[in-house]
N, C-alpha and C positions, 0 to 999 in steps of 0.2 A: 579696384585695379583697372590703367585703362588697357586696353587689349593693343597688341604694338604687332604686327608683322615679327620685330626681330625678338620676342620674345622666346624664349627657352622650350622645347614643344614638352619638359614637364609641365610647366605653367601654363601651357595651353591646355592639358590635360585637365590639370588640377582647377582652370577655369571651366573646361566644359562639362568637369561634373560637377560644379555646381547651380549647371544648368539642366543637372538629372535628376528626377524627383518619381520617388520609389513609393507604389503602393501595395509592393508583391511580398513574398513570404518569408523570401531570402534564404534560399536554397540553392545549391547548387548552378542549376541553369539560370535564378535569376540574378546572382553573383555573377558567370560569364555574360548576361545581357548587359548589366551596369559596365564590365569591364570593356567591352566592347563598343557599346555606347559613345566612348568617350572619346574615341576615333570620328565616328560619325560626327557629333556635335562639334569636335574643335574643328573639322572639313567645314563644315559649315559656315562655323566663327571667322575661319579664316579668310572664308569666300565672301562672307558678308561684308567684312574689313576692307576685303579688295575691292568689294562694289560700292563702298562710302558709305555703307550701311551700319550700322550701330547692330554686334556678332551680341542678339540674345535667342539664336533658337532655342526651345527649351523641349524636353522629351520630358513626358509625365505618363508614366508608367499606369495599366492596370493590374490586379492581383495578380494573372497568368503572365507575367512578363518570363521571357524565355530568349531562346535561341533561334534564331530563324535559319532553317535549313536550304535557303538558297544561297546558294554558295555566291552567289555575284551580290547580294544583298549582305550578307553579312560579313564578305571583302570589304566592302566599304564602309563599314564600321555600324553597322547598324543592328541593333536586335530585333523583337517580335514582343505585342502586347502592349500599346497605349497609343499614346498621339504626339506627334510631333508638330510644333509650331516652327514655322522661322519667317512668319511675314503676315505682314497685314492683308486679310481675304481679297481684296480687290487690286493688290498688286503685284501685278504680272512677273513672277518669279517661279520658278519651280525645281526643284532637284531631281533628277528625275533617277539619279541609281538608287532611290529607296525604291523603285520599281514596282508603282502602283498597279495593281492585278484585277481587280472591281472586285474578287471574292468574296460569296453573301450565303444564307442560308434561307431558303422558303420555309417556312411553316405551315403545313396544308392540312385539313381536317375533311375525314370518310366517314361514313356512315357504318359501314362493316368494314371488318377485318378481310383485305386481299388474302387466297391462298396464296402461296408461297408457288407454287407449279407453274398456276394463270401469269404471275408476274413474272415467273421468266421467259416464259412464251412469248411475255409481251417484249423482254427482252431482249429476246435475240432479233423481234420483226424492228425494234429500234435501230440495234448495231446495225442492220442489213441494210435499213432505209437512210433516204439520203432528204436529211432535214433541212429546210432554210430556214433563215431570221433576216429578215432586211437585204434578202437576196446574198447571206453572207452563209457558205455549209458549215453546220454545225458538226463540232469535236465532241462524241459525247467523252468527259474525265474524268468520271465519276467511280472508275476503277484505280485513280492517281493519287498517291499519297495519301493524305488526311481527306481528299472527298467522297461522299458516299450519300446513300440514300437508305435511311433509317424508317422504319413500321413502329412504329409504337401507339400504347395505350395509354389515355390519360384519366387523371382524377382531376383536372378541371371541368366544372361542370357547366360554368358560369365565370363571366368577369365584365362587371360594368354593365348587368342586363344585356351581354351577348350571352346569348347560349352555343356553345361545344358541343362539336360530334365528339362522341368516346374515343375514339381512333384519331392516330395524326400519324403524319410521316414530315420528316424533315432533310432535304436535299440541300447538299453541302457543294458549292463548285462555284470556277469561274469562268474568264474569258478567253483562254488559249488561243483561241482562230485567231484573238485581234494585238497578238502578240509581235508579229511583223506589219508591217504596212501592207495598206491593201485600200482598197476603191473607195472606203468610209474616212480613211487619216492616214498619220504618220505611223501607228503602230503604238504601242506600250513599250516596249521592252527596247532602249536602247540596244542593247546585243544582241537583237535581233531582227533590226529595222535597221537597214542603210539609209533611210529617210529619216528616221529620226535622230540616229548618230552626226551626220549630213550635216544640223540645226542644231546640233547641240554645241553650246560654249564650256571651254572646259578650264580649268584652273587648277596647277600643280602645286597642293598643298604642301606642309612637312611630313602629311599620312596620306600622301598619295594622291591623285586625280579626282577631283569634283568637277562632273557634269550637271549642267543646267541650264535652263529656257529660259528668256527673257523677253518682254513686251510682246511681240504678234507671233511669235513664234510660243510661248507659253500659252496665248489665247488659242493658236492652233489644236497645242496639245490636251488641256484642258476640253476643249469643246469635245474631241477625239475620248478625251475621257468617262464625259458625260453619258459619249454614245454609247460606250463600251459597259460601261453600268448599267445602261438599260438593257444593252443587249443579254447582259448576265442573269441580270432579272428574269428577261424576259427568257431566257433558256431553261432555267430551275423551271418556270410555269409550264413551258412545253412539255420536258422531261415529265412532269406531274401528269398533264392533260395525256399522255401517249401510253403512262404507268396505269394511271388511277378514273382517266375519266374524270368526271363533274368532281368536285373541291372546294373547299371552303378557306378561301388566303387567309390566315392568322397574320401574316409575318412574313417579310422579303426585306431585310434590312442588308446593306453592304456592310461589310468589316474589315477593308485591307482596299484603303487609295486614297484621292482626294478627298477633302470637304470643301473646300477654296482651293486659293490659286496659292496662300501661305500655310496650309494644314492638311494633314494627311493621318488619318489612321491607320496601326499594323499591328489585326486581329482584335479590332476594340469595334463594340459600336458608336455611332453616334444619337446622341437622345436627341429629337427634336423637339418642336414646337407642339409636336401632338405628345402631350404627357398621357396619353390611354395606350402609348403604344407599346409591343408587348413583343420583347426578344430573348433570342435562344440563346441558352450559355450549355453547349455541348461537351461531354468529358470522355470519358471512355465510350466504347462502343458495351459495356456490362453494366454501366451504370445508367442512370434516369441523366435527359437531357432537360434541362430544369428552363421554364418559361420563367420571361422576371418583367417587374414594370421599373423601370430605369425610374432614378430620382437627378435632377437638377445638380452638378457638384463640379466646382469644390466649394462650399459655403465657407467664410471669413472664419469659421467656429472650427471650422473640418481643417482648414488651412494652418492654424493656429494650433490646435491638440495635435498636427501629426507637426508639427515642427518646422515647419515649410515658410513661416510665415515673415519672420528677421533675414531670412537668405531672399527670400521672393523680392522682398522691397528695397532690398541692398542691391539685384541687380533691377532692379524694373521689368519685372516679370508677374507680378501679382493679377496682375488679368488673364496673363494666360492658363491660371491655377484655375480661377473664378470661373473662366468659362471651358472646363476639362468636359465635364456632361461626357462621357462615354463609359459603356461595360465592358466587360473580357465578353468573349463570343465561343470561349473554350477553357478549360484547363491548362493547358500549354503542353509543354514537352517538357519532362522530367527527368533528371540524368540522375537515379541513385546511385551512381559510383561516384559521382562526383561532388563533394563537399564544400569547395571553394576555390577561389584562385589566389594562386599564391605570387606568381609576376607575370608577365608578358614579354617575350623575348621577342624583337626585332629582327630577322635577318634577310639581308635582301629585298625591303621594305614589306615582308609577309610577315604577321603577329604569328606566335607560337604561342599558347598559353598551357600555363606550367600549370595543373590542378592537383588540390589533395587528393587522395580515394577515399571512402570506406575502411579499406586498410592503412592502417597511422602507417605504416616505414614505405607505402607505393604513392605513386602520385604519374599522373598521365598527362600527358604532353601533344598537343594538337592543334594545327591549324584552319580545319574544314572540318566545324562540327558536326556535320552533315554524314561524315563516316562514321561517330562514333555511338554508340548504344542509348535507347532512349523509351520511355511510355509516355503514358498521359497522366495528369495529374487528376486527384478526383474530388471529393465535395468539400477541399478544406477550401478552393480556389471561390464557389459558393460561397463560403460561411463568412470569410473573407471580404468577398463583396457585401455582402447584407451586413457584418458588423464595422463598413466603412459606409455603410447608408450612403451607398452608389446606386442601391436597388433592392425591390423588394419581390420576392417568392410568391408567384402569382400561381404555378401551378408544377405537376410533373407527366411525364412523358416516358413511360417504364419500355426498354425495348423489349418486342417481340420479332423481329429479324433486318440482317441487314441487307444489304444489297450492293456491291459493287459490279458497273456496266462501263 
């Protein structure tokens, strides 16, 4: 089909899910991410269209594919849990309402187990203190939403001739400070950067408003991005260094922003070129947070058994299957009232979506899933990954307390 401006916005729909490619469990919340998805992707399609570009973003889902609970991200059609492509790594394009955050997890290894008392002693002389990074003061978040700072014990003991302290802690957060503009860049967060709103080019879809960077203005933000990952990194370290003292880095992978100037992950890792490298797939705060060695994917074989393979090549998309290479970085968020969706009502150009419950004769109706009820999903999101040989079970991480600062 070729993709036409005056085409029908089912047909736009019905084209950009079939540029959505599912490796979740299909539940609930991963049913509202597909449903929603398909808003973001035809934005995209459309925009692509308008830029003379040939509209094949594709979103390639991992196991925890879910909801994203930021309301300005998931307005704009977007879920949580895999990678989105819409360009080639070196050309200067960016969308920027997927709203890259540099979000990452340190994996740090003790020698003994901290008392519980000592750390928050240590705690409070954090909150009190007034920390820099690149002359920039640090927000500690680690009290916010899904971020925290996990104590746990492991039974790896060994990987690859390294040897493991018994004890690990893993800090979860990102870059808030660098969320409006400020003396390093533009900001992250268009909505909250009049610098970066300022620069931004925007295009009125059939679903609404796409913003996006283009040329030196994309290299701008991109570079600004770079920074802001490092400085994320380098935050999770301090936090460690101010908690724990001396540490042994396992692990500081990102999972939510760019990887190019055409890719962006939201809650996925990226595998790199170091195949020894060795990442957190986090679930509940009662369950083990499980270490994995990422495997290389999506192989022609993998592509082919899950069905992906006659739709990839019909639109010319099979490379971007071939090089997915990302894990979940969590469970996701799980809505057990929620069974499926049954339509999406329009009004006012805000989606409403019509879901079954649990109970056959109810069925709940919402726009901002962000208000409605939710947990964490637990080791099927695991089993899931290793029986789609995305990754393999290197070690586990049993908690013994958390910590929110």
């Amino acid at each position: 089909m070729k993709y036409k401006n005056t085409l029908e916005k089912t047909e736009m729909l019905k084209y950009a899910q079939k540029h959505y490619f599912s490796l979740g469990i299909d539940d609930g919340a991963a049913k509202l991410c597909k449903s929603n998805f398909r808003f973001g992707l035809a934005k995209i399609h459309f925009a692509q269209n308008h830029l003379g570009l040939k509209p094949n973003a594709t979103f390639i889902s991992t196991p925890d594919e879910t909801i994203s609970r930021n309301k300005r991200r998931w307005n704009s059609g977007y879920g949580y849990g895999g990678k989105l492509i819409w360009g080639h790594k070196n050309d200067p394009l960016i969308f920027v309402d997927t709203k890259p955050n540099a979000c990452g997890m340190l994996v740090g290894g003790l020698d003994e187990l901290p008392k519980p008392d000592d750390i928050l002693k240590k705690v409070k002389n954090i909150v009190s203190s007034e920390v820099y990074i690149d002359n920039i003061k640090v927000e500690w978040d680690y009290h916010k939403g899904n971020h925290f700072i996990d104590i746990m014990e492991t039974d790896l003991d060994s990987y690859n001739s390294q040897k493991f302290p018994k004890y690990m802690f893993v800090i979860h957060g990102s870059a808030p400070e660098l969320q409006q503009e400020n003396d390093k860049g533009v900001g992250l967060y268009y909505d909250k950067s009049k610098n970066l709103m300022n620069i931004c080019n925007s295009i009125n879809t059939p679903f609404g408003e796409i913003k996006y960077l283009e040329g030196n203005n994309a290299k701008e933000y991109f570079e600004f991005f770079n920074f802001a990952k490092k400085f994320a990194a380098d935050k999770r370290r301090k936090a460690a260094e101010m908690l724990f003292g001396n540490f042994k880095e396992i692990s500081n992978p990102l999972h939510q922003g760019l990887l190019s100037y055409g890719e962006l992950v939201l809650g996925a890792q990226h595998i790199t070129s170091d195949e020894q490298k060795i990442f957190p797939i986090a679930l509940r705060s009662d369950l083990p947070i499980y270490l994995m060695h990422g495997v290389k994917s999506l192989s022609e074989e993998q592509i082919d058994d899950l069905g992906f393979e006659n739709r990839a090549k019909k639109f010319g998309i099979l490379k971007n299957l071939k090089e997915f290479n990302v894990l979940p970085h969590g469970g996701g968020y799980d809505l057990p009232h929620i069974n499926s969706v049954i339509e999406v009502l329009e009004i006012e150009n805000e989606h409403y979506f019509v879901c079954e419950q649990e109970i056959q004769e109810g069925f709940t109706i919402f726009s901002d899933v962000a208000e409605t009820s939710y947990i964490y999903r637990g080791k099927k999101i695991v089993n899931r990954t290793v029986n789609l040989e995305l990754g393999n079970i290197v070690g586990k991480l049993f908690p013994k307390f958390v910590l929110k600062i």
